[in-house]
C-alpha positions as a Markdown table, in Angstrom:
| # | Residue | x | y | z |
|---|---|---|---|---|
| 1 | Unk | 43.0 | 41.6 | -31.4 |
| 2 | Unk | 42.5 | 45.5 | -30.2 |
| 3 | Unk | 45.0 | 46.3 | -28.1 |
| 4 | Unk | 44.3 | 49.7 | -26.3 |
| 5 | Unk | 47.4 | 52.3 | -26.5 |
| 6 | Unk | 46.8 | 54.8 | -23.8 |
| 7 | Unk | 49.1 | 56.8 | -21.6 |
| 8 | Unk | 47.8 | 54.2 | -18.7 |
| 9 | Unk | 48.7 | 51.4 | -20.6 |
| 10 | Unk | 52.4 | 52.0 | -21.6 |
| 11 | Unk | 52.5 | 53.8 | -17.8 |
| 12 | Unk | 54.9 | 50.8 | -16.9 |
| 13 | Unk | 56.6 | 51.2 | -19.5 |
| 14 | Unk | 56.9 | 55.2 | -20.2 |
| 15 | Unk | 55.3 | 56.5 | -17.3 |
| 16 | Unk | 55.9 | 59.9 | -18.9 |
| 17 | Unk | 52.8 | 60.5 | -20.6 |
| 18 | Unk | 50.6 | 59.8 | -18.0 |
| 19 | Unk | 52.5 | 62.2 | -15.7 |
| 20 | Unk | 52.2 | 64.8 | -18.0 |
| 21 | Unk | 48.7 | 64.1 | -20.1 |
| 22 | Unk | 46.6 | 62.3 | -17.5 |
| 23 | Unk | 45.2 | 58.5 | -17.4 |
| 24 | Unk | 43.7 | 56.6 | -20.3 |
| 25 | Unk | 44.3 | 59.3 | -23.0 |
| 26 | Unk | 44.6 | 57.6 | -26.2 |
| 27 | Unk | 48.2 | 58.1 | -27.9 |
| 28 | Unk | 49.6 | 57.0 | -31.1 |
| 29 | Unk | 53.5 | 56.2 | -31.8 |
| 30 | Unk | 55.0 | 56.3 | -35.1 |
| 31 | Unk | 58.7 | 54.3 | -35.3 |
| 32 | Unk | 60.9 | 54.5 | -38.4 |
| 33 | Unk | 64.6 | 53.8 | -39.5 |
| 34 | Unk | 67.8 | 56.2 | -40.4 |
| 35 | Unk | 71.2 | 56.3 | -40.6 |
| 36 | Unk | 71.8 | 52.5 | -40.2 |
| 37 | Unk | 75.2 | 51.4 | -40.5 |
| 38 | Unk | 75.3 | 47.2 | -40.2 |
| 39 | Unk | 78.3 | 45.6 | -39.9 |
| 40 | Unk | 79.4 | 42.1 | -39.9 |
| 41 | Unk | 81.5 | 39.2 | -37.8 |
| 42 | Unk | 82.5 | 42.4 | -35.8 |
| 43 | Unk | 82.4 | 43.4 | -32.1 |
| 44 | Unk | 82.2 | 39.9 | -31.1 |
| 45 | Unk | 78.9 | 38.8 | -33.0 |
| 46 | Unk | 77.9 | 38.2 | -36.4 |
| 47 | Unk | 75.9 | 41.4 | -37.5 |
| 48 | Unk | 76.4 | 44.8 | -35.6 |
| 49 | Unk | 73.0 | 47.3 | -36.2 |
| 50 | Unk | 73.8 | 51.3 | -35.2 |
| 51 | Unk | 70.8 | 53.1 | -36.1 |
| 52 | Unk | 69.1 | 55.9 | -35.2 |
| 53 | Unk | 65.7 | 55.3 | -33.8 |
| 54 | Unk | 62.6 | 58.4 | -34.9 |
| 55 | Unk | 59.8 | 57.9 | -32.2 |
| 56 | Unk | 56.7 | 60.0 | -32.4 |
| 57 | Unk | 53.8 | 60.1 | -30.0 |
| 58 | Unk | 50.5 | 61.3 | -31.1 |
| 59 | Unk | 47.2 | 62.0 | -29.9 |
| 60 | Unk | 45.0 | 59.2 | -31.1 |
| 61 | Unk | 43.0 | 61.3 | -32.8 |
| 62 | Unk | 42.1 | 61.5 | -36.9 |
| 63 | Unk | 44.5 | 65.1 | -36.8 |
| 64 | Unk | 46.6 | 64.1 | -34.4 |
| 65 | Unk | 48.5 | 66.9 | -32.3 |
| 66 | Unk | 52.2 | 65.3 | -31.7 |
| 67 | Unk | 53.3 | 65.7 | -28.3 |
| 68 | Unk | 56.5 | 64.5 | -28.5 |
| 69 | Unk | 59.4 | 63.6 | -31.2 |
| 70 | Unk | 62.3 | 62.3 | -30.1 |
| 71 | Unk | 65.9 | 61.3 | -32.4 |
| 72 | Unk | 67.5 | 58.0 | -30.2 |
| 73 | Unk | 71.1 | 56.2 | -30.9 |
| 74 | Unk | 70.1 | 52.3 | -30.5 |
| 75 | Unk | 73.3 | 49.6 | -30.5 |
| 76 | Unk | 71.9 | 46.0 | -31.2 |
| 77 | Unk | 73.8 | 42.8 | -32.0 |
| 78 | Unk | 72.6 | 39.4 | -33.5 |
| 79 | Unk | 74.4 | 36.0 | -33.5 |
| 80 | Unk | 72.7 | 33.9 | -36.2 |
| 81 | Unk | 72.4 | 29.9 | -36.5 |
| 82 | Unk | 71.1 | 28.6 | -39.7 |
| 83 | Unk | 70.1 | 24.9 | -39.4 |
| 84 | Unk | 68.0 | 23.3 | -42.5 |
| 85 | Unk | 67.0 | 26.5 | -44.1 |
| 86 | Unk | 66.2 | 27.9 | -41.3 |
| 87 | Unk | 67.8 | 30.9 | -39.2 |
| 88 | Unk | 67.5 | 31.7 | -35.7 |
| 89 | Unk | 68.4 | 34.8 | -34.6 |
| 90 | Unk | 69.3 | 35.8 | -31.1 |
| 91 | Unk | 69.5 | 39.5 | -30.4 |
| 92 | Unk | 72.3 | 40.0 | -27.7 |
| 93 | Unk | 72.2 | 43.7 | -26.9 |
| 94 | Unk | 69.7 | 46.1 | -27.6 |
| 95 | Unk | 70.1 | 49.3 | -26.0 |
| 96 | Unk | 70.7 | 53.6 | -26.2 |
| 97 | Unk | 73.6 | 54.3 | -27.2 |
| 98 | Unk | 73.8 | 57.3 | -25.2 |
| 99 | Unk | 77.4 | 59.1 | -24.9 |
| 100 | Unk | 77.4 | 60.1 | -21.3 |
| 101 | Unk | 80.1 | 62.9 | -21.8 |
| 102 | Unk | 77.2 | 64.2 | -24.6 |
| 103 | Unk | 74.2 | 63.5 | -22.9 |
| 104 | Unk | 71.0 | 64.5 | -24.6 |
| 105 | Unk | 69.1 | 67.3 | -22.4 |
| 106 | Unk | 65.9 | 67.2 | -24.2 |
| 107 | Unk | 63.7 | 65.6 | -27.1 |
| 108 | Unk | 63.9 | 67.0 | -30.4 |
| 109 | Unk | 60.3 | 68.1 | -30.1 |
| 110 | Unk | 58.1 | 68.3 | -27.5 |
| 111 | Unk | 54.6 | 70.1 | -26.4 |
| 112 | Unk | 55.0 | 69.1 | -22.8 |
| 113 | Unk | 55.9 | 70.4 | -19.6 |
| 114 | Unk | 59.5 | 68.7 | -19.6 |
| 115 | Unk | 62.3 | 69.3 | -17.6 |
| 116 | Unk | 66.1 | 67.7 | -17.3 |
| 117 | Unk | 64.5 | 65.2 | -14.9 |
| 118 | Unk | 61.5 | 63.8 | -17.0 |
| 119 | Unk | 63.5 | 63.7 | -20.3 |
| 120 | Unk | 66.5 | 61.4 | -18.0 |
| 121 | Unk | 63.6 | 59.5 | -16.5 |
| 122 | Unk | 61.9 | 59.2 | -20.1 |
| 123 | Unk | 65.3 | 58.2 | -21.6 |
| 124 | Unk | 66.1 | 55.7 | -18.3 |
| 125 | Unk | 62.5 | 53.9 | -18.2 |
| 126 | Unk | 63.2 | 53.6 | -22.7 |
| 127 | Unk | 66.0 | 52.0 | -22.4 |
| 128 | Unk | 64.2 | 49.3 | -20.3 |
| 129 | Unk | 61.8 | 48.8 | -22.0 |
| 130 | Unk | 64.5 | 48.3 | -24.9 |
| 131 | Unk | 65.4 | 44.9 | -22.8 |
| 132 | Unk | 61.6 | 43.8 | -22.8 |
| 133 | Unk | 61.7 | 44.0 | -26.7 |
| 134 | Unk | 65.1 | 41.9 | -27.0 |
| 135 | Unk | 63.2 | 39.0 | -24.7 |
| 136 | Unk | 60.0 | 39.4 | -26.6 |
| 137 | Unk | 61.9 | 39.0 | -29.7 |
| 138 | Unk | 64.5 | 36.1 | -28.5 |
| 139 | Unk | 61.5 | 34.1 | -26.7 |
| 140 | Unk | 58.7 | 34.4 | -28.2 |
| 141 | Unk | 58.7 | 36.1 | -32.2 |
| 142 | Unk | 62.1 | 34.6 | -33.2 |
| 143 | Unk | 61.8 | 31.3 | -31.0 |
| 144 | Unk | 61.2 | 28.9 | -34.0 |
| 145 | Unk | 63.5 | 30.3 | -37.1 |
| 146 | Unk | 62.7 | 32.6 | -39.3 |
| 147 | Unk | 62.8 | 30.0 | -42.8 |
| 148 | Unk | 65.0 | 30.9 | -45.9 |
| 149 | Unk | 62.3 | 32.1 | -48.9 |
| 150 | Unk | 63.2 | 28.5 | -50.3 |
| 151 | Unk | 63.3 | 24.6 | -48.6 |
| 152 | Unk | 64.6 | 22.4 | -51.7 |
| 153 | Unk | 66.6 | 19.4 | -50.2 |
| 154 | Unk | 68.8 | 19.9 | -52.9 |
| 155 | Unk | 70.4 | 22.8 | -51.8 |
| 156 | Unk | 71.9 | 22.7 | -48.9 |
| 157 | Unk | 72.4 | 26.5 | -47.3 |
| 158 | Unk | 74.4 | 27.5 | -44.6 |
| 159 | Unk | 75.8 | 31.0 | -43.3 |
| 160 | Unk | 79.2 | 32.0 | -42.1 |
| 161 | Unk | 80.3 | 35.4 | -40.4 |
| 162 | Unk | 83.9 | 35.6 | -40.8 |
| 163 | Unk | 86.3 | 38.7 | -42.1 |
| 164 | Unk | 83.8 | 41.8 | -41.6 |
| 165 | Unk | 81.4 | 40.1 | -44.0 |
| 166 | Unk | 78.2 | 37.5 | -43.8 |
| 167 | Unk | 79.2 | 34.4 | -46.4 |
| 168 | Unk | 76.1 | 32.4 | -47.4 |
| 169 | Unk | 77.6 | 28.7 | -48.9 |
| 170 | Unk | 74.8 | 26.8 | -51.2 |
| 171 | Unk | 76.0 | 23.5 | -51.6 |
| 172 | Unk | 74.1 | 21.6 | -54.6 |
| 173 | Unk | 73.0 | 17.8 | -54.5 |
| 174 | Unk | 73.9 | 15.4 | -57.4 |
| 175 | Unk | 70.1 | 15.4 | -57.8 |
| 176 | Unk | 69.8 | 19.2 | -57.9 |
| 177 | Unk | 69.4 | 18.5 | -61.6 |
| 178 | Unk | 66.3 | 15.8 | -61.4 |
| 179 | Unk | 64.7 | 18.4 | -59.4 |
| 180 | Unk | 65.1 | 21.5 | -61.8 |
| 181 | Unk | 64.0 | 19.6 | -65.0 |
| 182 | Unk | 60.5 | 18.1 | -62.7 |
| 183 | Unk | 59.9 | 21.6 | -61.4 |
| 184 | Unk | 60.5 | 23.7 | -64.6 |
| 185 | Unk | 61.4 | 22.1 | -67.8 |
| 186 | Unk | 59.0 | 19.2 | -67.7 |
| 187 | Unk | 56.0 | 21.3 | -67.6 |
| 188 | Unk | 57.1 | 22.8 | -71.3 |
């Protein structure tokens, strides 16, 4: 599946780029990770994410001028049921984190045009699209579990969020034992 990543594509999205680069120009974005702090059976819901979010468009091009790099707060939560090895997620929040008394005036790095009006209108239409992401996530990527790395009906895993911590409980069948010695020490 090609999907095409222009400015006119994520227009409804970020209409940003096609206000200041034109229709159909072919961008690239670049997501990573830092300063993650998870917490646990806090705030109301069992696991707490504050991370900062690195976003970098790109011309799609093999060098690639960046047009714009940009340093976000996101808040998300997750409550987590775990039925039969399997745990479904649900992502509650999802959104900037943005301190209203500190607002952010601009991007970390930009080549375009931008003034205290695009970057609030770039940060506004973001955070919506933030809301997209949790449903795409809840209803459709998440929808059926996501299953343990093991099934063995002879361990029967659960999860617990209690205390500021995530407790996983492995409760072992009276035929746990059969099934170790079939699996592994038959075989030698």
């Amino acid at each position: 599946m090609n999907i095409e990543f222009d400015t006119t594509s994520i227009a409804k999205h970020i209409p940003l780029f096609e206000d200041k680069l034109g229709e159909n120009v072919p961008l690239k974005m670049d997501l990573s990770f830092k300063d993650t702090n998870i917490m646990f059976a806090q705030h109301d819901t069992d696991i707490s994410l504050d991370y900062t979010l690195c976003i970098k468009f790109s011309h799609d091009e093999p060098k690639g001028e960046e047009v714009f790099y940009d340093e976000l707060k996101v808040m998300m939560s997750i409550d987590v049921e775990v039925l039969k090895d399997i745990a479904f997620p649900y992502i509650v929040t999802l959104k900037l984190d943005i301190d209203k008394k500190k607002d952010k005036e601009k991007p970390t790095r930009t080549s375009l045009d931008l003034d205290d009006y695009d970057y609030r209108e770039f940060l506004s239409t973001f955070g919506l699209s933030l809301v997209e992401v949790k449903t795409l996530l809840n209803d459709v990527v998440m929808i059926d579990g996501v299953a343990f790395p093991f099934s063995i009906d002879e361990i029967f895993t659960t999860v617990d969020f209690m205390d500021k911590a995530m407790h996983i409980f492995m409760e072992i069948e009276d035929s746990a034992a059969e099934f170790f010695e079939k699996e592994w020490w038959d075989d030698k």
